[in-house]
N, C-alpha and C positions, 0 to 999 in steps of 0.2 A: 782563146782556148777555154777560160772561163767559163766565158758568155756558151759555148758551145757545150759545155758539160752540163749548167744550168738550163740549156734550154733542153738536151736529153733528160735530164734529172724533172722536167717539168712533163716532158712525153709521156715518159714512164710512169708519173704520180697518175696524169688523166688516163692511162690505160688501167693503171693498176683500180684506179675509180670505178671506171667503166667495168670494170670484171668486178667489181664488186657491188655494184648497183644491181646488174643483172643477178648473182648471185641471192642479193637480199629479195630482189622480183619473183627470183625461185622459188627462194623459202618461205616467203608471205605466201603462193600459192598452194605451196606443199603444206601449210601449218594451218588453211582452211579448208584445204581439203582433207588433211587428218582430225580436225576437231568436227565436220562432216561426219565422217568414219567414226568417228571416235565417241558423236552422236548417238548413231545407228545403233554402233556395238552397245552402247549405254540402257538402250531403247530397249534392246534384247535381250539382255543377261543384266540383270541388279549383283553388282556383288556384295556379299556376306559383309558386314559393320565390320568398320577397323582395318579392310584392308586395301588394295593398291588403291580405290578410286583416293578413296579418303588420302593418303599418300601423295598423290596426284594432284589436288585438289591444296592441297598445301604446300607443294614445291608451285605452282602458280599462286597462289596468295605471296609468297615468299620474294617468287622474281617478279610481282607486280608493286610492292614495297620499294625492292630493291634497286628495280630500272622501272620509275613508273613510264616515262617519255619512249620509252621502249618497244615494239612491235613483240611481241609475246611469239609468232612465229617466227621471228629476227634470231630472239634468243633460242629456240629449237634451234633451227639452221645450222647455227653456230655450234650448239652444242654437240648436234648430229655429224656435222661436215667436218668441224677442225679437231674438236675436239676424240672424237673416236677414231678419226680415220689417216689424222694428223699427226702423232703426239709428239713428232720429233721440233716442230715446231717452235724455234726460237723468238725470242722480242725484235731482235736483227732482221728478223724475214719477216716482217708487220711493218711496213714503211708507212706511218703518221696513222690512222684510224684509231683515234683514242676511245672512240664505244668499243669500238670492237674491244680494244683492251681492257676495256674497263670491266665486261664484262666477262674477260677469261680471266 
């Protein structure tokens, strides 16, 4: 009976992996292709000293300090996906992924 909770409890960690691998596959591709865009838009409009880029440009300095091992679109991802669209989200409903936690 153990042995069989154990080995579900092992099914469920490698699914729950696999959803999360492709997830971060996601968001690395969403977070180059935003800093693309995010190029473009740069390219075309300067904004005014002091305000969002500069902003912008220091919450990356920030979470490059702070997760340097980090994938910088990982932490977008995350911020965008769990975190705005999440919030009811418990530590209980996070089974073992300690980046992940580390950085919520």
């Amino acid at each position: 009976m153990i042995r069989g909770i154990e080995a579900q409890d092992a099914e469920n960690e490698a699914r729950d992996e696999a959803r999360i691998n492709a997830a971060i596959a996601r968001g690395k591709a969403k977070g180059e292709a935003d800093a693309k865009n995010d190029a473009a838009s740069a390219a075309a409009s300067k904004p005014a000293a002091g305000t969002g880029a500069a902003a912008t440009e220091e919450e990356k300095k920030d979470n490059d300090e702070k997760y340097p091992n980090i994938d910088p679109a990982i932490i977008k991802s995350i911020e965008e996906t769990i975190l705005d669209s999440s919030p009811n989200v418990k530590w209980d409903d996070v089974k073992g992924l300690s980046e992940v936690k580390q950085i919520l």
